[in-house]
C-alpha positions as CSV (number, residue, x, y, z in Angstrom):
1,X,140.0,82.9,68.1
2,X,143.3,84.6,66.4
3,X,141.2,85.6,63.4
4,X,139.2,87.6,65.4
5,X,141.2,89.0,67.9
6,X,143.1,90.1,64.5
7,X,139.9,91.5,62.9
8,X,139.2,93.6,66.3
9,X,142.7,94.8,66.0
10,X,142.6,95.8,62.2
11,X,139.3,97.9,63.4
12,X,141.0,99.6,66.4
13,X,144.1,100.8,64.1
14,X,142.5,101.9,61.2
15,X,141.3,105.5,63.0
16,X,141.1,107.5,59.6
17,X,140.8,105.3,57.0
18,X,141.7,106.9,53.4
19,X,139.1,106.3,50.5
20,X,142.1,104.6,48.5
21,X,142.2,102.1,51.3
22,X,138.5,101.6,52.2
23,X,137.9,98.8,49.5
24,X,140.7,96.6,51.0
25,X,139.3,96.5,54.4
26,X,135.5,96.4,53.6
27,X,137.2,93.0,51.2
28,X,139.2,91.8,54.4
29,X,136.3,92.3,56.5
30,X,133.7,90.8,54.0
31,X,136.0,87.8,53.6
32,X,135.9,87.4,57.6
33,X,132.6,88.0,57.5
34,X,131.3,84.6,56.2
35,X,133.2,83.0,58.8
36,X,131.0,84.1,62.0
37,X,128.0,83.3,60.1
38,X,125.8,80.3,61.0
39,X,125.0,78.8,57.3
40,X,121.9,76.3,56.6
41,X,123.3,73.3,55.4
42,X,121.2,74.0,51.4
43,X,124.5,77.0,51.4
44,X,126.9,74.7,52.0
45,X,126.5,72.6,48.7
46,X,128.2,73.3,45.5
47,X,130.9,76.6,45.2
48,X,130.5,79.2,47.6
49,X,129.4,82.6,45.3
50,X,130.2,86.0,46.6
51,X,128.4,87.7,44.1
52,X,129.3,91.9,43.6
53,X,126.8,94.1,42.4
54,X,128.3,97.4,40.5
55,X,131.9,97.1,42.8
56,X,134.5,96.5,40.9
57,X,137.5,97.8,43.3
58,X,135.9,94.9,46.0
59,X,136.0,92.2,43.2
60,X,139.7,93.0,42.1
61,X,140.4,93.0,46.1
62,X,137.9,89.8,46.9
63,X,139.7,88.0,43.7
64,X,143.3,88.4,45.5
65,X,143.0,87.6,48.6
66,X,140.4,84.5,47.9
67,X,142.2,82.9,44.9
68,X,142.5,78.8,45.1
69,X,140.2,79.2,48.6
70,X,138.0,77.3,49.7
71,X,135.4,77.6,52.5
72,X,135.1,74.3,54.1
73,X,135.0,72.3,51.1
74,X,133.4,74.8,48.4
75,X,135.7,76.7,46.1
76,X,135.1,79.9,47.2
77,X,133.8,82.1,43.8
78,X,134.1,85.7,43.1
79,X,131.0,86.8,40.5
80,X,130.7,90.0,39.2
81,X,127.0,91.7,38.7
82,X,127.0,94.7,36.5
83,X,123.4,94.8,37.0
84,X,120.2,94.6,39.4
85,X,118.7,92.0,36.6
86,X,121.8,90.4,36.1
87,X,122.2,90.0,40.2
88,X,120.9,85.6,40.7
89,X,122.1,83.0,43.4
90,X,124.4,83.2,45.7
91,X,125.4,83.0,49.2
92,X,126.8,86.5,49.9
93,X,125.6,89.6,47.9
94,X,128.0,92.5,48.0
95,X,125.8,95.8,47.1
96,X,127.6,99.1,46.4
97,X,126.6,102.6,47.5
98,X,125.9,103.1,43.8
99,X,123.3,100.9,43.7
100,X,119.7,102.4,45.3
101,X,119.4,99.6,48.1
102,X,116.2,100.7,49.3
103,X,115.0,100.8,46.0
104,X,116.3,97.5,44.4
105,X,116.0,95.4,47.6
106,X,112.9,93.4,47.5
107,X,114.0,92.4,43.8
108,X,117.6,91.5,45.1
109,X,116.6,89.4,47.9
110,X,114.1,87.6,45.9
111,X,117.0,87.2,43.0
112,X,119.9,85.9,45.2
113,X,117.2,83.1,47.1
114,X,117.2,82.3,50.3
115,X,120.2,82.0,53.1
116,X,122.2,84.7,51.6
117,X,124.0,87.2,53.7
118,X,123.7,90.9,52.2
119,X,126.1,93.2,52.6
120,X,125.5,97.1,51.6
121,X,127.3,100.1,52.4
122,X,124.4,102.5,52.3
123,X,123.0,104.4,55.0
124,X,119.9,103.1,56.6
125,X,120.3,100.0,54.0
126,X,119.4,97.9,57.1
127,X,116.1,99.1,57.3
128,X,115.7,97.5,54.1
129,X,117.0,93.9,54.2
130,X,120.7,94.0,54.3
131,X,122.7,92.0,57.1
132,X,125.8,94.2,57.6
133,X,126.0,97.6,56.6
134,X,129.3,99.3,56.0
135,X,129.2,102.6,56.8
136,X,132.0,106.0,57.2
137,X,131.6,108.2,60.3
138,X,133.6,110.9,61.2
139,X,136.0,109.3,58.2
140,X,136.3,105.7,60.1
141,X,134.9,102.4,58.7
142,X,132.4,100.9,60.7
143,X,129.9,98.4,60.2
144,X,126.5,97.7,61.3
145,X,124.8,94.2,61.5
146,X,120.8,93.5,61.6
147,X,120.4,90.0,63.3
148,X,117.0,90.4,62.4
149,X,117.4,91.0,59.2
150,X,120.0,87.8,59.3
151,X,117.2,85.1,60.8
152,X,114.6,86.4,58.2
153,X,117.4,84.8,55.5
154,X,118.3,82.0,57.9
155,X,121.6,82.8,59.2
156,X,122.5,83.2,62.2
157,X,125.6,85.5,63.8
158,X,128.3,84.7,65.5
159,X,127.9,86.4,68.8
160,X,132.1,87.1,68.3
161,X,131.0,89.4,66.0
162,X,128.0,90.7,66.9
163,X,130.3,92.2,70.3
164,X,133.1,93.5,67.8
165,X,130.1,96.3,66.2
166,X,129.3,97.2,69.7
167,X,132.6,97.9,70.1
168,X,133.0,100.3,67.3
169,X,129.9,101.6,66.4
170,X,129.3,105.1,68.0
């Protein structure tokens, strides 16, 4: 319960966020992310990926604050993509707004396998398969979340954080 009354209050004081400081908090966030999602028990086995695709400010950020962590009991694993083809399994895809998502998204989803949570930070990347969506809006960070989009990968959302969009969003 402290982590996200913590997470609601990093959203509420971070009214103008600078671009500098925008990788940091989508990290924190995507970090807290995993922990308000329902995983199948086939995502629990082995080291828990969070793969990066074209990102590398998130990865240098994702690296430091998850070093020697472990979710549950998986080592929690920090994999750099350079690459749609080089994109394969994992349980959490980070996709950066230089990446086309709409474009790359059926190959992505098919590459990471099934019960993977997709993060983007493109507009409308929803639309197309991601789970949360980070997006900037009158200069805040806010981020959007498809449930849908979720149950089609079988996860399911914590309905802490499902409130904490509403909250935000405009």
């Amino acid at each position: 319960m402290k982590k996200i009354v913590l997470l609601f209050v990093l959203v509420l004081l971070m009214p103008k966020v600078g671009f500098a400081q925008i990788e940091k908090y989508k990290s924190v966030f995507t970090l807290n992310f995993i922990r308000y999602i329902g995983w199948p028990e086939q995502a629990k086995k082995g080291d828990f990926i969070i793969g990066v695709l074209k990102e590398d400010k998130i990865v240098e950020w994702l690296g430091s604050q998850s070093d020697g962590k472990k979710f549950g009991y998986q080592d929690v694993v920090i994999k750099t993509f350079n690459s749609v083809e080089e994109v394969s399994k994992c349980q959490v895809l980070y996709v950066s707004s230089s990446i086309n998502f709409s474009r790359h998204a059926e190959a992505l989803l098919s590459k990471i396998g099934s019960n993977a949570l997709v993060i983007t930070e493109t507009e409308g990347a929803t639309k197309y398969g991601s789970v949360i969506n980070f997006v900037v809006r009158d200069e805040v960070l806010k981020f959007e979340i498809d449930d849908a989009n979720a149950q089609k990968l079988g996860l399911s959302i914590s309905s802490k954080l499902t409130s904490m969009t509403a909250a935000i969003q405009m």
